[in-house]
N, CA, C and O of each residue as an XYZ file, in Angstrom:
584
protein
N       1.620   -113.239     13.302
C       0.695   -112.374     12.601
C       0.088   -111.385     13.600
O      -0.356   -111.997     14.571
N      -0.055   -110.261     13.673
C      -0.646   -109.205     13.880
C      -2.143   -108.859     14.026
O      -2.608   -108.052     13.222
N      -2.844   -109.325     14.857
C      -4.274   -108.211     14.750
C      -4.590   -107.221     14.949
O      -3.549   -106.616     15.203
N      -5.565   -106.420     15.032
C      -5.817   -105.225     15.107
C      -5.634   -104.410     16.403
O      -5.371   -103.208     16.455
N      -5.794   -105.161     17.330
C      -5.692   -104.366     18.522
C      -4.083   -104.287     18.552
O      -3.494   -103.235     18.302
N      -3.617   -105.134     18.782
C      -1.839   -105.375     18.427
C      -1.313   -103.816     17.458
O      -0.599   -102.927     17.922
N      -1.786   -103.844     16.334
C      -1.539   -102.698     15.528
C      -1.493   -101.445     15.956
O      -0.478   -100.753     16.028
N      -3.171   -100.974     16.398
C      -3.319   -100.111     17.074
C      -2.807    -99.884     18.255
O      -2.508    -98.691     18.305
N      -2.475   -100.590     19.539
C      -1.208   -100.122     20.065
C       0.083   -100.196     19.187
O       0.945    -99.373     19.494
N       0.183   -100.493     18.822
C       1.782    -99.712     18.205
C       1.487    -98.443     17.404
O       2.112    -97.383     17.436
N       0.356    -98.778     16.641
C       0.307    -96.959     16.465
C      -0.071    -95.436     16.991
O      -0.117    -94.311     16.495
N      -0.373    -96.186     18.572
C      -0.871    -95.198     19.396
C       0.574    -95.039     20.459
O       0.725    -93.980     21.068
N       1.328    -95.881     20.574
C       2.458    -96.445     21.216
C       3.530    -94.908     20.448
O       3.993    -93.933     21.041
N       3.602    -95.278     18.981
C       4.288    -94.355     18.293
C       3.755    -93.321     18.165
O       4.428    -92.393     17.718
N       2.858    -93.182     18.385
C       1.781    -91.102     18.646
C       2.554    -90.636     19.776
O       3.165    -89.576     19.912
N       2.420    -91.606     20.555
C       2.794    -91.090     22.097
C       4.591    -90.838     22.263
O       5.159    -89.949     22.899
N       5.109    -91.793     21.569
C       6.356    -91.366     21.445
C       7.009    -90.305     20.582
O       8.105    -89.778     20.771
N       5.839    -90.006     19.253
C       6.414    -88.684     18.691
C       6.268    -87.266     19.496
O       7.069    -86.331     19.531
N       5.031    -87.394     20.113
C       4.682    -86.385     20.903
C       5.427    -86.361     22.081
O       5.303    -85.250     22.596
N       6.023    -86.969     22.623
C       7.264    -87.159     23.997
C       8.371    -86.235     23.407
O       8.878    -85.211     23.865
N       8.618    -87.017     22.076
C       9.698    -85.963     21.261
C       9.504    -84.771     20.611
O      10.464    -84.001     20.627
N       8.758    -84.509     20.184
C       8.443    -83.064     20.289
C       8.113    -82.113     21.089
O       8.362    -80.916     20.944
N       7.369    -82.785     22.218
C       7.272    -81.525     23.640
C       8.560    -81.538     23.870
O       8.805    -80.438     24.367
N      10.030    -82.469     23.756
C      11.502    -82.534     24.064
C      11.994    -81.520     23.415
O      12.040    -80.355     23.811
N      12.374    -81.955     22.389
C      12.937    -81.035     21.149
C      12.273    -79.706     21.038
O      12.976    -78.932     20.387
N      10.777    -78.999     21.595
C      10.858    -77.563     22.215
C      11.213    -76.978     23.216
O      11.689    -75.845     23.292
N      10.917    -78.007     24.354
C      12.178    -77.452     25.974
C      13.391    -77.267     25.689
O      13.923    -76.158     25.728
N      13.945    -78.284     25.383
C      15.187    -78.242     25.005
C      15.719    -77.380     24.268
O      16.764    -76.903     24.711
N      15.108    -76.744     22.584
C      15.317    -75.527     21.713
C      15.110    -74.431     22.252
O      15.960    -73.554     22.098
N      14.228    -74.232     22.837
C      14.197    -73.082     23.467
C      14.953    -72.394     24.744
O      15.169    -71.234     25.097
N      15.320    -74.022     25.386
C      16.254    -73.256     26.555
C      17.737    -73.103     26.008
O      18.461    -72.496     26.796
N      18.383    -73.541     24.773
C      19.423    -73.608     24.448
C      19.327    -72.044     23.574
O      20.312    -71.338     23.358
N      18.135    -71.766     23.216
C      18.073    -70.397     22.951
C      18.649    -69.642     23.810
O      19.796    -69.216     23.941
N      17.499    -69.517     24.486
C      18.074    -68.583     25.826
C      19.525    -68.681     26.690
O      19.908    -67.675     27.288
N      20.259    -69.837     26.733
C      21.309    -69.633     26.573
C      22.539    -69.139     25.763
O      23.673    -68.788     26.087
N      22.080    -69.213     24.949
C      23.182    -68.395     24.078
C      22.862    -66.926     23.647
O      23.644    -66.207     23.026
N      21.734    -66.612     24.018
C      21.442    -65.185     24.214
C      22.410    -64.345     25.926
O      23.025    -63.315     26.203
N      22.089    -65.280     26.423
C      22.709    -64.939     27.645
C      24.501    -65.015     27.392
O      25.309    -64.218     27.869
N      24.748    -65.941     26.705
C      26.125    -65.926     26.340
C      26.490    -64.599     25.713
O      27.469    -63.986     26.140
N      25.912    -64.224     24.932
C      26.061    -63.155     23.553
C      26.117    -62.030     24.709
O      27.136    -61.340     24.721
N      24.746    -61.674     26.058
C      24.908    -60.784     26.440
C      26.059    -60.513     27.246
O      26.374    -59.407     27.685
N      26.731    -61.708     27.432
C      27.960    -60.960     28.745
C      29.354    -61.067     28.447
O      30.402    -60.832     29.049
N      28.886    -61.679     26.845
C      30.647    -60.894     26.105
C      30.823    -59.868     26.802
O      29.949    -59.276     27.434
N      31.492    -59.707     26.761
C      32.897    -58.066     27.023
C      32.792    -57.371     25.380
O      32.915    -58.131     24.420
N      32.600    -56.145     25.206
C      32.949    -55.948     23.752
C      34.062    -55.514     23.771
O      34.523    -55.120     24.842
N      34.746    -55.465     22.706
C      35.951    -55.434     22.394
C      36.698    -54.091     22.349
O      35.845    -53.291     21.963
N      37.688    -53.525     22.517
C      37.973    -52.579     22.577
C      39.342    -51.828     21.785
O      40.409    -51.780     22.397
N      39.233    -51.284     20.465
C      40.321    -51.134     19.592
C      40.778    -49.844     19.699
O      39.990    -48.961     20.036
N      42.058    -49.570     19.438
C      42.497    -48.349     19.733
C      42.848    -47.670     18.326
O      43.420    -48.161     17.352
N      42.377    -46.510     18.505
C      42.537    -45.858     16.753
C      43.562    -44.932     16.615
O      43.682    -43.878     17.241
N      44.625    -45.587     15.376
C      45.614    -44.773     14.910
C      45.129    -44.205     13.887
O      44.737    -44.745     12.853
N      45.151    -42.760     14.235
C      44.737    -41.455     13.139
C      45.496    -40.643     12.397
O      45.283    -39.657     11.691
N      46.844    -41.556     12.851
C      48.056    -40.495     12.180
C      47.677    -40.272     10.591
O      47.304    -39.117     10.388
N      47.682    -40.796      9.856
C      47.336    -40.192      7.985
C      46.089    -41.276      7.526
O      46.029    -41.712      6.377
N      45.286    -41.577      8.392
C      44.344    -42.075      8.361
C      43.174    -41.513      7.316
O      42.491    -40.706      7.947
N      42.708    -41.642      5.991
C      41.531    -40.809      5.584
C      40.312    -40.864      6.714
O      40.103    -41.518      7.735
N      39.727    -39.980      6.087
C      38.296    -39.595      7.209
C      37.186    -40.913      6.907
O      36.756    -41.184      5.786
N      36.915    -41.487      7.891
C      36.211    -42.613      7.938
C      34.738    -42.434      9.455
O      34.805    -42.417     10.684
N      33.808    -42.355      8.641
C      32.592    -42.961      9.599
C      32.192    -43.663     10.234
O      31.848    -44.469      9.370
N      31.774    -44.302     11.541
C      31.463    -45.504     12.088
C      29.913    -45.522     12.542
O      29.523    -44.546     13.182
N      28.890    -46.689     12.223
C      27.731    -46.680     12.226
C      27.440    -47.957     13.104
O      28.087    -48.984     12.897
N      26.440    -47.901     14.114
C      26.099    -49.246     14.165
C      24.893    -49.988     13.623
O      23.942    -49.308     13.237
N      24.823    -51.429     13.545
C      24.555    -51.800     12.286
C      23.175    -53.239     12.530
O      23.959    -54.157     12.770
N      22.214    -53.688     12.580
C      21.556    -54.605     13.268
C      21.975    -55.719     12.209
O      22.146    -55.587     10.997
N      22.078    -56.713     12.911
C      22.551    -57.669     12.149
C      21.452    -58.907     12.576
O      21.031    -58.840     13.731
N      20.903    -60.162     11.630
C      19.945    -61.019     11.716
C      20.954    -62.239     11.019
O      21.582    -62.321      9.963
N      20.680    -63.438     12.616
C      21.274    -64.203     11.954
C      20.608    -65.216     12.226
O      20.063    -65.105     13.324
N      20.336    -66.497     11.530
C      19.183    -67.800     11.453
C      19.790    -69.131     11.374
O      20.285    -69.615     10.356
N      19.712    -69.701     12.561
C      20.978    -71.159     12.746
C      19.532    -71.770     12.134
O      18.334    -71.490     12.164
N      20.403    -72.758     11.577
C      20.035    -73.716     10.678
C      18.910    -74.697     11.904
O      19.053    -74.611     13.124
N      17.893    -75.535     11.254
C      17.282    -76.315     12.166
C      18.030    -77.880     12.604
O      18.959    -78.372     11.963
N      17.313    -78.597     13.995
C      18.572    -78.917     14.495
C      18.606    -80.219     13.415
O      19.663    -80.770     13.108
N      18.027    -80.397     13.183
C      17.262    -82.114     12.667
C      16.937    -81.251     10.938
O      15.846    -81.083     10.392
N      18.340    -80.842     10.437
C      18.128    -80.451      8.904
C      17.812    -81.287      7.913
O      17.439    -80.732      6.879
N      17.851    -82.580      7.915
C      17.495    -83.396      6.497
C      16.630    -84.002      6.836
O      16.361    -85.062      6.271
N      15.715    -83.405      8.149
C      14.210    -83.821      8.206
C      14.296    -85.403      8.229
O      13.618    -85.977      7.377
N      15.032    -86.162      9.082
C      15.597    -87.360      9.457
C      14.195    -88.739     10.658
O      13.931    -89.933     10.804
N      13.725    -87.119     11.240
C      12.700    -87.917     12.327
C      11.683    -87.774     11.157
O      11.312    -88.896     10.811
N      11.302    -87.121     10.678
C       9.874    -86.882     10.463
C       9.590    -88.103      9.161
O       8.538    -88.726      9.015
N      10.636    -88.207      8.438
C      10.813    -89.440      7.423
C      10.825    -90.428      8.047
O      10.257    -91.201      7.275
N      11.051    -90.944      8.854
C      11.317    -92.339      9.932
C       9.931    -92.713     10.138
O       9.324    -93.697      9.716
N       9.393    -91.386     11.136
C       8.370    -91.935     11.867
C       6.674    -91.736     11.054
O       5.613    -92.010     11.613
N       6.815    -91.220      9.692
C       5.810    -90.812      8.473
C       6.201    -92.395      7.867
O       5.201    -93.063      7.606
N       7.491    -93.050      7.621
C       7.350    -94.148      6.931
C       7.341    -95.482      8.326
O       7.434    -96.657      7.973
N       7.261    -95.252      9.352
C       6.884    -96.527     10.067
C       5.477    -96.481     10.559
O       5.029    -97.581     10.880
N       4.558    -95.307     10.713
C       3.247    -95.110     10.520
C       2.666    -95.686      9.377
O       1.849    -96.607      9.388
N       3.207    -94.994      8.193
C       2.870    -95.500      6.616
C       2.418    -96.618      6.465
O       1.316    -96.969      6.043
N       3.731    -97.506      6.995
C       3.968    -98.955      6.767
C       3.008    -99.996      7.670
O       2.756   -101.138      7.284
N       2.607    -99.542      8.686
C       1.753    -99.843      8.970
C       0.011   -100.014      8.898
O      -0.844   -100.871      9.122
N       0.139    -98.322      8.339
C      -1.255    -98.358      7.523
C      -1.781    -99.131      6.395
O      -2.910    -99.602      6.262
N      -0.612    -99.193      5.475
C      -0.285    -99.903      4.259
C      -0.512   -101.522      4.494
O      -1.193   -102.186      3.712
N      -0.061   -101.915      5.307
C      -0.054   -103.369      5.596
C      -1.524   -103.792      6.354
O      -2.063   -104.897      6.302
N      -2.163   -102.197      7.297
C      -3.775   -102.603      7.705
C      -4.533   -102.728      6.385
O      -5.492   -103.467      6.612
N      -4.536   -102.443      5.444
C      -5.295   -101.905      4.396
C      -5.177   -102.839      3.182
O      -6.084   -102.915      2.353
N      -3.950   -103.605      3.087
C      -3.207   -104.474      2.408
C      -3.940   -106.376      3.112
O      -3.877   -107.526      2.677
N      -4.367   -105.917      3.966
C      -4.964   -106.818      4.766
C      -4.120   -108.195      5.692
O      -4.459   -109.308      6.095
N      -2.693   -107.240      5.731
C      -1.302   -108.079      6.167
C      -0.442   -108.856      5.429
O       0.674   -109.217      5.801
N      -1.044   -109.147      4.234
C      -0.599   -110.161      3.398
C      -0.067   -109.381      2.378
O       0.787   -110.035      1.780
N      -0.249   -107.910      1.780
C       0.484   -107.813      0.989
C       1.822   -106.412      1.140
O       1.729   -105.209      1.384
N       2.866   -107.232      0.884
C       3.976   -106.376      1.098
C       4.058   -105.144      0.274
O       4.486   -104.127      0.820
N       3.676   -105.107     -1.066
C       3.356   -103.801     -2.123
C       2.827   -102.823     -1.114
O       3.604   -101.992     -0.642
N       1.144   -102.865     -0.621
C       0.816   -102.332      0.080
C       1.103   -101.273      1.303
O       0.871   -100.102      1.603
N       1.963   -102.809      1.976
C       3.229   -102.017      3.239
C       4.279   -101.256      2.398
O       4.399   -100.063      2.674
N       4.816   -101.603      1.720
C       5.651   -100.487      0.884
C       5.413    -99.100      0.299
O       6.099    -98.110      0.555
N       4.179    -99.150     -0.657
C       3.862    -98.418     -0.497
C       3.252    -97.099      0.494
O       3.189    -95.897      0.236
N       2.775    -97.987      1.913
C       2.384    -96.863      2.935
C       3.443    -96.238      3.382
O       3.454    -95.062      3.745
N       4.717    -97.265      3.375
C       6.064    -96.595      3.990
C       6.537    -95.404      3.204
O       7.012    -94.411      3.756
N       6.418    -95.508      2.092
C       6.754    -94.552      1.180
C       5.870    -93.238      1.212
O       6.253    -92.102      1.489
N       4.814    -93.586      0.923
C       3.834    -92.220      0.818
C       3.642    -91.664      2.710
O       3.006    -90.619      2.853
N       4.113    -92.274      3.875
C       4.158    -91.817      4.849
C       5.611    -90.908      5.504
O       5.751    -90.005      6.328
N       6.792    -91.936      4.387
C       7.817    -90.824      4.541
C       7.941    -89.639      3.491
O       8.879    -88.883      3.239
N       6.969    -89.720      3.097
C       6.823    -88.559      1.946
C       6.461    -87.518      2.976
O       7.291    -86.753      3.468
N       4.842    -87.532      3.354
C       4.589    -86.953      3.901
C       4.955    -86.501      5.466
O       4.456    -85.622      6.169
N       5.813    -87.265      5.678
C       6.395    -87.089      7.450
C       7.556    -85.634      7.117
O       7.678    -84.603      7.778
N       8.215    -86.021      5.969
C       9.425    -84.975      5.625
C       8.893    -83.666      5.119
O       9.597    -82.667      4.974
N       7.459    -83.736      4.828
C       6.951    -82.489      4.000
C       6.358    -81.868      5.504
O       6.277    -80.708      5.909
N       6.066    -82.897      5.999
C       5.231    -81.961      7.700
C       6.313    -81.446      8.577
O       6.229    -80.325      9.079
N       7.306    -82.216      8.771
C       8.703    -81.789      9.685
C       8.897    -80.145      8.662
O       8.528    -79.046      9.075
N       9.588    -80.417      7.239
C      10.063    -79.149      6.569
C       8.687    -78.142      7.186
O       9.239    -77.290      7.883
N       7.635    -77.972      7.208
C       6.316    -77.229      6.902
C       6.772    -76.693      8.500
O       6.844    -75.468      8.600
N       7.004    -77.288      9.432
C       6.960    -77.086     10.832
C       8.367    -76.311     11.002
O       8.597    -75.344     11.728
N       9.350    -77.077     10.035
C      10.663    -76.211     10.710
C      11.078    -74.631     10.422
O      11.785    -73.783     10.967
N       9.933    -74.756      8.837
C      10.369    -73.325      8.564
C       8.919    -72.164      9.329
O       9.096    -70.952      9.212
N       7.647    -72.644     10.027
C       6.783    -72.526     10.855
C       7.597    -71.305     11.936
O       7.401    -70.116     12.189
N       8.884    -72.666     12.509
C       9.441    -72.016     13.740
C      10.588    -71.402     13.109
O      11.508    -71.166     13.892
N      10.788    -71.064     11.842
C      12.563    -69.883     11.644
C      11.993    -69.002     12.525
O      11.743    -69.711     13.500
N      11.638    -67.896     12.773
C      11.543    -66.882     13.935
C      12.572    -67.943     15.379
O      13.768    -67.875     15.661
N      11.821    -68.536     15.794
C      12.988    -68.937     17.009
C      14.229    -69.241     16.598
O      15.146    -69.180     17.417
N      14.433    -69.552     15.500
C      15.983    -69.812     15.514
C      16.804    -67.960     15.018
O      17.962    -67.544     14.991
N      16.204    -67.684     14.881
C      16.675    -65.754     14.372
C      17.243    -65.380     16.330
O      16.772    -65.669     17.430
N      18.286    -64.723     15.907
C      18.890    -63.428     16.666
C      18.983    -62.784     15.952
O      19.046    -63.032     14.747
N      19.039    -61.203     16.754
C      19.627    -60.199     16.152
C      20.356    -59.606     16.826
O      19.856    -59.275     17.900
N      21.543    -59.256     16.640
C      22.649    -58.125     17.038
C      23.054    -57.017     16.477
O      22.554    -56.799     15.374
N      23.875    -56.166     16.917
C      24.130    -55.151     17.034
C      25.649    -55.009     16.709
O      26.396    -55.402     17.605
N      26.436    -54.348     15.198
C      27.429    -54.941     14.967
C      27.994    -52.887     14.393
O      27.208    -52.126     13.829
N      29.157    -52.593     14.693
C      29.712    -51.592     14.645
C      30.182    -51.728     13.084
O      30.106    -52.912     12.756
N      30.579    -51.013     12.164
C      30.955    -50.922     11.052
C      31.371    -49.693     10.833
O      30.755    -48.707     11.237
N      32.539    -49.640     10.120
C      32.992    -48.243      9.429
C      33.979    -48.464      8.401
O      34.891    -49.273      8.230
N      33.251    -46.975      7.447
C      34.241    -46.758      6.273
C      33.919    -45.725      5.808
O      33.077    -45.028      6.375
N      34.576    -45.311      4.510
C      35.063    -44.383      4.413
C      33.790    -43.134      4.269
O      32.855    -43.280      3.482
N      33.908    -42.138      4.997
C      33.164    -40.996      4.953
C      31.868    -41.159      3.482
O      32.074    -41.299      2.276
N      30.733    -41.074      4.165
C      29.393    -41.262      2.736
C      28.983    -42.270      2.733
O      27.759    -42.164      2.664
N      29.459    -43.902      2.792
C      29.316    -45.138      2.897
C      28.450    -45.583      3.582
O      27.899    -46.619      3.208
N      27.996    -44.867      4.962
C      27.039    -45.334      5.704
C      25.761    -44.990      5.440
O      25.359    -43.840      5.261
N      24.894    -46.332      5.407
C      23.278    -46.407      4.824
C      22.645    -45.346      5.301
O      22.968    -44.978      6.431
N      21.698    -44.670      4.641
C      20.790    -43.552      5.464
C      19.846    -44.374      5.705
O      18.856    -44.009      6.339
């Protein structure tokens, strides 16, 4: 059986370990950013050679392009875990240890809310997951956006 101090380290135990993982999972996102920005910059661009023999008259524009990688942890996997092993614990302080409904229920209404705070946070940070580039396009004479 469990007392209180027992509890409370494990739920300060698991603070400390979500927060380990989240100062992680931003070093880490962010430097994998910046790497692939650096990748993108030292492509070579490509270089096509244009046959104009009976070619119609065609325009070429360049074009900004926005693109948004998905987040890394998409079905919000941690934040449900560690919202329903918090939960479950609250549930079972409150339940007074003895009743399992209780713990069930905290597990539940904590992975409710763990998946609604992860989603709230991931779409927080879409800006870091956005690039934008710079993409050549052409067609036929008029076609290009003013």
């Amino acid at each position: 059986m469990m007392n209180k101090s027992m509890l409370m380290g494990l739920v300060a135990g698991i603070g400390v370990a979500t927060a380990g993982g989240v100062a992680g999972y931003q070093y880490l996102g962010a430097r994998n950013a910046d790497t692939a920005e650096e990748a993108v910059a030292s492509e070579a661009p490509e270089t096509h050679a244009a046959h104009t023999a009976a070619a119609p008259a065609q325009e070429c524009w360049d074009e900004e392009v926005r693109d948004t990688a998905a987040p890394k942890d998409e079905h919000r996997v941690a934040g449900t875990a560690i919202g329903a092993v918090v939960g479950g614990a609250i549930g079972k302080e409150l339940g007074d240890g003895d009743s399992d409904l209780a713990t069930a229920a905290g597990a539940a209404a904590g992975a409710y809310i763990g998946r609604r705070a992860q989603g709230e946070y991931q779409e927080n940070r879409e800006d870091t997951r956005t690039t934008t580039h710079t993409e050549r396009r052409c067609g036929p004479v008029g076609s290009a956006p003013r």
